[in-house]
C-alpha positions, 0 to 999 in steps of 0.5 A: 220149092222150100217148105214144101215137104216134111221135115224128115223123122229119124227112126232106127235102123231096120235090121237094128230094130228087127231084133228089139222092142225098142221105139221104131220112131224116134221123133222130132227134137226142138229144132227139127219140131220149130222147123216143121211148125213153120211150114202150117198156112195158118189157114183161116178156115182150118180143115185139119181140125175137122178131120180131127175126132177129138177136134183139137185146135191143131193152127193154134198148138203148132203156132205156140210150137213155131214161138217156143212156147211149148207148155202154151202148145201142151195145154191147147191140145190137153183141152181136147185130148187126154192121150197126145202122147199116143195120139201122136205115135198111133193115129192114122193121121194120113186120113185124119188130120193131115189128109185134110192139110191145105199144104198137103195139096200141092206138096206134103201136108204138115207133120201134125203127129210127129208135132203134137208127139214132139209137144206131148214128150216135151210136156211130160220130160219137163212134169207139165201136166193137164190143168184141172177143175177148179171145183167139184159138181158133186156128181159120181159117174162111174167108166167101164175100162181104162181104154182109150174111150174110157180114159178121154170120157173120164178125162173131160169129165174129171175136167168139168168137175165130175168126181170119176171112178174108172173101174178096170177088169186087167191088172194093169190100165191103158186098155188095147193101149197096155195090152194090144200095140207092142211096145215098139210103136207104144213104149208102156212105162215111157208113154202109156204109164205116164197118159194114166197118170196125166188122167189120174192127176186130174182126179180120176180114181182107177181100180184095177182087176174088177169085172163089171158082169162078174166083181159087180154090175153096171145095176149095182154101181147105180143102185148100190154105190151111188154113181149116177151115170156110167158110161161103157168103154169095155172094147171089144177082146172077143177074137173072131176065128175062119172055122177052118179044120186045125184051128184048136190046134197046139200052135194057134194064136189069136192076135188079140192074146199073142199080143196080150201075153207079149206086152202084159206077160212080158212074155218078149223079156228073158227074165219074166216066167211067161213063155209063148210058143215062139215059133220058128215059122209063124204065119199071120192071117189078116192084113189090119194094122192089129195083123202089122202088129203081131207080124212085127212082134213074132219077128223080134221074138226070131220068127220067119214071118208070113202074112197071109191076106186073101186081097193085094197090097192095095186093099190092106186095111193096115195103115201104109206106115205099118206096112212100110214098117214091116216089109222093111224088117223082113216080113213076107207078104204072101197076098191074095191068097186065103188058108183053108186048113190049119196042119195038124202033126200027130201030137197036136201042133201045127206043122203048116198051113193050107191056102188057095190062090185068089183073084180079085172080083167085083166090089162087094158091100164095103167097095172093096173087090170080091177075093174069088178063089182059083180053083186047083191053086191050093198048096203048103207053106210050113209053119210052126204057129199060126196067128189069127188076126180077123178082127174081133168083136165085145164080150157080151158079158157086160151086156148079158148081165145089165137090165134093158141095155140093147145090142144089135146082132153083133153084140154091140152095144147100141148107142147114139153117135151124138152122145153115146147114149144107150137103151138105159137110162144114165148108161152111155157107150162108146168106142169099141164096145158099140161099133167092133173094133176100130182106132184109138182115135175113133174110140176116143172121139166116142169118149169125148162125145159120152162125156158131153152127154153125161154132163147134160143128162147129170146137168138135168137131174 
């Protein structure tokens, strides 16, 4: 029946893109963008809004893309994000928006991301940009890093008319977006560069290299400088490790800095001086979408790549795109299996990697079915360089040297839902820095909801 599926989206060729850092998706152009705006109902009650946490007007922007009217399309969903370009390419719009398409029900549901990317990349090829406000409140607030949670909460906030300084430890900004998701899913100059500078246009000031906890503290910034809110979007970069014998060995990566050397270091161009151990066999431990990221990237780098994941194929946390993805350009999946000792040769390096056999149990606190371990079934697999990719959690450093904000056991910084507020008077959180590490998209609707809150406790004052 027509209009029942998805206009297809081109993307490189698979053995092609295994050798490059080039954008695997190659989106939609006008044409095949008007025609997949064409298949949306238009519902009257819209639930693809609902399942969307920035709560863009997703009928309202795809009905300006079915009429042309791309700049109209552009300012709808600028109202609601500042960050449509990565939006578009790095959500998990399969559980979000598009789970919750009405279309969806008896066919495929609208390409909502491939749209609202088609809109972000038209806006900015044509220097469309974000309208700002038209006069300023006379208010400082002051955001802790330049993720995506800081960049929407300085982003709303610019737009009320807030006078915003975003203060950012690395040298470059964009937060897990410049440092964390390679530039075959996120292209840096082309998408991320150019979302900073959309914010920036609004007004927001971003000083890079300054470590809140260490350059200054949250309590300066208030009592010193003058800002009269701060809110903390600083994630969470502090990797988590199993504790297993060989995990200080020569060799052992943790995902967070493989990627970082990868994407801020350069370490993938030949002409940059910032080497990586490239192994020739590298093993990836975990199965998220962070896991999906670092596997693709030691593969472009000429790597054999394993990943390890101690559940199946229908447990992996990675969204079902990444592991399409990675399969496709050659990644082994060597599933419900576990490591229990990192191989060490006798000048320190890894030479590979012990795992055991697993099998599937009852589910534990989180749904999922218990890995139960088959005894007797260990055994090698040869590796040169081992990547650990199970999660991460914040630095307390922000934490540890700000008077009377709470954390939980996790570190985390405890923050209402609501509106990001913490234990501090004029300090709010959200994203990653609250709940360990999630989406872009979570951290951002955390930004947003911030953002709201510092308004009205600003408006109040």
């Amino acid at each position: 029946m027509e209009g029942m599926t998805k206009v297809p989206v081109r993307e490189q060729d698979a053995k092609v893109r295994a050798t490059n850092f080039e954008e695997v998706c190659l989106g939609y152009n006008e044409e095949e963008a008007v025609e997949e705006a064409k298949r949306c109902l238009n519902c009257k009650n819209p639930l693809c809004v609902n399942g969307c946490p920035v709560a863009i007007d997703i009928p309202a922007f795809i009905g300006k893309v079915k009429e042309r009217a791309f700049e109209e399309a552009y300012q709808i969903i600028s109202e609601a994000s500042a960050l449509p370009a990565v939006c578009g390419r790095v959500c998990p719009q399969e559980s979000q928006c598009e789970g919750k398409c009405i279309r969806g029900i008896k066919g495929e549901p609208v390409s909502i991301g491939k749209l609202e990317r088609f809109v972000a990349d038209w806006a900015r090829e044509n220097g469309i940009k974000p309208k700002k406000a038209e006069k300023m409140n006379g208010h400082r607030v002051a955001v802790i890093g330049s993720g995506p949670a800081g960049l929407t909460c300085a982003g709303d906030l610019a737009k009320m008319g807030y006078e915003v300084t975003i203060f950012e430890a690395l040298h470059d900004a964009g937060g897990v977006l410049s440092y964390g998701i390679p530039e075959f899913r996120l292209p840096k100059n082309a998408v991320v560069a150019a979302e900073v500078e959309n914010v920036k246009s609004l007004g927001v000031k971003i000083e890079t290299n300054v470590v809140i906890g260490k350059s200054t503290t949250i309590d300066q910034l208030i009592e010193e400088e003058g800002f009269e809110a701060v809110f903390i979007g600083s994630g969470a970069g502090l990797p988590k490790f199993m504790g297993i014998p060989g995990e200080q060995a020569n060799g052992v990566f943790s995902a967070n800095e493989f990627l970082t050397r990868n994407n801020l270091m350069k370490a993938f161009m030949e002409e940059y001086d910032t080497p990586i151990s490239r192994g020739k066999k590298v093993v990836v431990v975990g199965g998220g979408n962070v896991a999906m990221d670092a596997a693709r990237t030691a593969l472009r780098l000429g790597a054999e790549v394993h990943v390890v994941y101690r559940r199946s194929e229908a447990e992996l946390p990675a969204r079902v795109e990444e592991v399409h993805h990675a399969k496709e350009e050659g990644i082994i999946f060597d599933l419900l299996q576990n490591p229990t000792e990192i191989l060490v040769d006798e000048n320190g390096w890894v030479k590979g990697i012990r795992v055991i056999k697993m099998e599937l149990g009852e589910p534990d606190e989180s749904g999922r079915r218990r890995p139960v371990e088959i005894p007797g079934s260990e055994y090698e697999i040869e590796a040169d360089t081992v990547i650990m990719s199970l999660g991460t959690s914040p630095n307390p450093l922000i934490s540890s040297t700000t008077k009377g904000l709470e954390t939980n056991r996790w570190k985390c910084i405890v923050a209402t839902e609501e509106d990001g507020a913490t234990s501090k008077a004029g300090v709010f959180a959200g994203g990653d820095a609250v709940t360990g590490a999630a989406t872009v998209i979570l951290a951002m609707g955390a930004g947003k909801a911030a953002a709201k809150g510092i308004d009205a406790y600003l408006s109040k004052s």
